[in-house]
C-alpha positions in Angstrom: 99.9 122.9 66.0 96.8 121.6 65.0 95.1 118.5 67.6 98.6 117.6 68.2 102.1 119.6 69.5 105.3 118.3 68.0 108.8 119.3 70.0 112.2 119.4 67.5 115.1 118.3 69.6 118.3 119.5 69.1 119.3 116.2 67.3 116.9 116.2 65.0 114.4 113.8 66.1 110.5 114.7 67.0 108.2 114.1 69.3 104.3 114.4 69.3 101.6 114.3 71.7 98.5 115.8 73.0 100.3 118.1 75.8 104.3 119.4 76.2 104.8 119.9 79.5 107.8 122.4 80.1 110.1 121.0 82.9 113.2 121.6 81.1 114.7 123.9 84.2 116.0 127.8 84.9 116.5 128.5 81.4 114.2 126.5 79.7 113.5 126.4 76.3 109.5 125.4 76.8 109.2 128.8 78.4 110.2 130.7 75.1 106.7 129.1 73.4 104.1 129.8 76.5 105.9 133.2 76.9 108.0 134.7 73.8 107.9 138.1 74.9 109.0 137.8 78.9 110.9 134.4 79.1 114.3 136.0 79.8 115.6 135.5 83.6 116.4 138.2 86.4 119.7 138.5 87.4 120.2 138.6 91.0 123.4 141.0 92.3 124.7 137.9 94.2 127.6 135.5 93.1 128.2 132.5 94.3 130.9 130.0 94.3 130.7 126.1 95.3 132.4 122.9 95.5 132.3 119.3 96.4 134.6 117.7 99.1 135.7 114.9 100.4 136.7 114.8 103.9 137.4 112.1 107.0 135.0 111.3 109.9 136.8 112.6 112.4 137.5 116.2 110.3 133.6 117.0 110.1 132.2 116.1 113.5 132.3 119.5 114.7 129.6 120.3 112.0 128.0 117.7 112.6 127.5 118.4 116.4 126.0 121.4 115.0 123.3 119.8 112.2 123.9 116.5 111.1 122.3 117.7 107.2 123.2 121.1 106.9 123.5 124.7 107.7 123.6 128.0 106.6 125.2 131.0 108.5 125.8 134.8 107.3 128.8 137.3 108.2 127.6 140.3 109.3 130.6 142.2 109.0 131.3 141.3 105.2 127.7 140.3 103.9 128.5 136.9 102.8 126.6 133.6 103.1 127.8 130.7 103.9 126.1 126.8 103.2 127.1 123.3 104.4 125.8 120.4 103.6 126.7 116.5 103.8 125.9 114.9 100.2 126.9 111.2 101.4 127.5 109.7 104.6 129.9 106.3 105.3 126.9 104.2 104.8 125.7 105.3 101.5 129.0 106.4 100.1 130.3 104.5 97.1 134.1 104.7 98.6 133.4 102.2 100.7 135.4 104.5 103.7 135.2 106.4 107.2 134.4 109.7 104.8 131.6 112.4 103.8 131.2 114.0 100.8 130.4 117.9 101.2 129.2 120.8 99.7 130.4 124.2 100.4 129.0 127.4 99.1 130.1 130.9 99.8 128.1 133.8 98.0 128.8 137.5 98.1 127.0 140.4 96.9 127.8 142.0 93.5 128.1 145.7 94.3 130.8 148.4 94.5 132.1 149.2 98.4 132.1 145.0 99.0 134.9 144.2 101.2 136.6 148.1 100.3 136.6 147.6 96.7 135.5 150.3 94.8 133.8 148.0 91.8 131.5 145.3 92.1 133.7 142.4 92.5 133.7 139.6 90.2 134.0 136.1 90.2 137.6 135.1 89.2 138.1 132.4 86.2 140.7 130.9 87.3 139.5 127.8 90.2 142.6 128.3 91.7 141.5 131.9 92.5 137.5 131.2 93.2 139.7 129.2 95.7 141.8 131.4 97.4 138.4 133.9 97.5 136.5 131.7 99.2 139.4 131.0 101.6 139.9 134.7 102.3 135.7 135.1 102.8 136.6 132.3 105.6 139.5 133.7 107.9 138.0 135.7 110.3 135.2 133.3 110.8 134.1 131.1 113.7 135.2 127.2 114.3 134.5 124.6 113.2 132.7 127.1 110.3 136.3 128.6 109.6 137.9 125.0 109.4 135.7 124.1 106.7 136.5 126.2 104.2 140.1 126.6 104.7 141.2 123.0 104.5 139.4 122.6 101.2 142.7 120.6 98.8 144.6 122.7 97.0 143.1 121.8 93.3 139.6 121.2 94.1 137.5 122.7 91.6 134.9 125.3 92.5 131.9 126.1 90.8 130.5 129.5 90.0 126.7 129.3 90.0 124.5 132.6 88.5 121.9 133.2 90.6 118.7 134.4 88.4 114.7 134.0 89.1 111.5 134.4 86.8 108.1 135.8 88.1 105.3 134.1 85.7 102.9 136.5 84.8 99.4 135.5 83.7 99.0 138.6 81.3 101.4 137.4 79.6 101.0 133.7 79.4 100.1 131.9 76.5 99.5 127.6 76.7 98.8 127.3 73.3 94.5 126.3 74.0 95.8 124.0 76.6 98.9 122.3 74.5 101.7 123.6 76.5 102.6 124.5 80.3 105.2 124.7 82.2 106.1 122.7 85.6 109.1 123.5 88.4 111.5 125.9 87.5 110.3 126.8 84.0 107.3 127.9 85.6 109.1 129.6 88.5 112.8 130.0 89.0 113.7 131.1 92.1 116.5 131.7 94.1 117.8 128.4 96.9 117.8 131.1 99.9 114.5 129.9 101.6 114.5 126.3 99.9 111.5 126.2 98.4 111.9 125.8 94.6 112.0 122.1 95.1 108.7 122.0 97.3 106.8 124.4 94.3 107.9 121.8 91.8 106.2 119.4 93.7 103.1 121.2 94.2 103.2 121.7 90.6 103.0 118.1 89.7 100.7 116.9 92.1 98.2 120.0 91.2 99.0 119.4 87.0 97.9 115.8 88.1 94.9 116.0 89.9 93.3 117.9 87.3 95.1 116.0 83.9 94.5 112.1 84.9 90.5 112.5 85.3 90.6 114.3 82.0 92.8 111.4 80.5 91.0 108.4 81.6 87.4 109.8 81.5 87.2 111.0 78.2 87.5 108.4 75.4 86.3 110.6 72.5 89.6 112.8 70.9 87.8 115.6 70.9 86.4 115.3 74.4 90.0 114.6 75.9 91.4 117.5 74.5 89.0 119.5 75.4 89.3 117.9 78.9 93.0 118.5 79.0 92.8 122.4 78.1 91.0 122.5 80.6 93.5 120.7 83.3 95.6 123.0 82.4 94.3 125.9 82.4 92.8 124.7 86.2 96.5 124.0 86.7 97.4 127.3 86.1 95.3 129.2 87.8 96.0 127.5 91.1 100.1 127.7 90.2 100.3 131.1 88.9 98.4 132.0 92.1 101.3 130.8 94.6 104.4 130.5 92.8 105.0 134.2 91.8 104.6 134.9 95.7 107.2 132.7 96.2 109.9 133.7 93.6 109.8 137.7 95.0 109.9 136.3 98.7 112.9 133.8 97.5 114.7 137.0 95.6 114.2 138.8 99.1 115.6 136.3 101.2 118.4 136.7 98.9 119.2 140.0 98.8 118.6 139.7 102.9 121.2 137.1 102.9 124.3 139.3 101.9 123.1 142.5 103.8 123.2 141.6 107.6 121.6 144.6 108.5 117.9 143.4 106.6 118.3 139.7 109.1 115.2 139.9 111.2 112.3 137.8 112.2 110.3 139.5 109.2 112.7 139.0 106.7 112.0 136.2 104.4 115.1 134.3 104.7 113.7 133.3 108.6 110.5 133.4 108.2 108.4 130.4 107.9 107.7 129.0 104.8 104.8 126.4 103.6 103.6 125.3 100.1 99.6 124.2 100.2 97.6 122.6 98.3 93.3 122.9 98.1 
């Protein structure tokens, strides 16, 4: 790569600088270059379907007497998770109307004996079907919990998500001297069960930035900044590869504890307290 690294998009067209920076997501492509060997993802035994809903003020009140942002609950008798959320409220809707949009997610785990069936079940293709599973998940459950998810429109499309994670391993990390890293879930992909992908990406850019913006604006010589931002990075990735792999095996945990009801105690990481720090 020389003083320079050059990315090739998928178009055709090029870019050049003096540092790629990998936040291209789960499956990113940056990721292949720092770590050829062990870029793939884990899949987790979980599947999960989702969708986004429209529905009247007076319809979700009950949920919102119970959090007004969101909230997660599992069933102990059939091992799957439910998650609520509101995405919009009346005043920041663009419907201009007494309505909330919100999200609804229902995950299972992928194994055989799951609700009686002898094979791991899997997720239907057909929306109309994800619908009617997610509906079926629901009819035993609690108000206004149970409401939710049964008076979901006919026709609404629902999303299946595939739940995977990558632990970064330092052995096997290669920046190219200081001319590529990764940033968010690149870095780190974990699973959404203890919320704190989000809250690692962050860390990541503040950290990536503390050490990179001294290193830009000291140095005026070429030679001196790139030798200033090899070693950013590499003072960026001691301090991430330090926290985040932690994180992703705690997030996979609280996963798997999510669709066994039996694992949901105060020592299981899907409770336990969670905080992201920075020296």
């Amino acid at each position: 790569m020389g003083e320079q690294v050059v990315a090739l998009f998928a178009d055709g067209t090029t870019a050049s600088g003096s540092l790629l920076v990998g936040c291209d997501g789960v499956r990113s492509r940056v990721r292949r270059v720092v770590c050829p060997d062990v870029y793939q993802n884990h899949e987790i035994p979980v599947r999960l379907l989702g969708v986004s809903v429209v529905y009247p003020a007076e319809k979700v009140e009950a949920m919102r007497a119970l959090d007004p942002f969101f909230l997660q609950a599992a069933d102990p008798k059939t091992d799957v998770f439910f998650w609520f959320s509101f995405l919009d409220t009346p005043d920041s809707n663009p419907r201009g109307t007494n309505t909330y949009t919100c999200q609804i997610l229902t995950s299972y785990p992928f194994r055989p004996g799951f609700l009686g069936n002898p094979e791991p079940l899997e997720v239907p293709s057909c929306s109309a079907d994800r619908l009617r599973l997610m509906k079926s998940f629901a009819a035993g459950w609690v108000e206004p919990i149970r409401s939710s998810v049964l008076e979901i429109p006919d026709g609404t499309e629902v999303k299946s998500i595939s739940l995977e994670d990558w632990i970064p391993d330092r052995s096997s990390w290669d920046n190219k001297d200081g001319k590529v890293t990764l940033v968010g879930d690149a870095a780190h992909a974990m699973t959404m069960y203890r919320g704190e992908a989000g809250n690692h990406g962050i860390a990541d850019v503040s950290a990536l930035l503390s050490h990179l913006l001294p290193a830009l604006t000291q140095n005026t010589g070429t030679a001196d900044m790139q030798s200033g931002i090899k070693a950013a990075v590499e003072a960026y990735e001691a301090e991430m590869l330090a926290r985040a792999p932690a994180a992703v095996v705690l997030s996979r945990r609280a996963c798997l504890d999510a669709h066994e009801g039996g694992r949901i105690n105060e020592t299981s990481p899907l409770v336990a307290k969670r905080a992201v720090s920075l020296e």
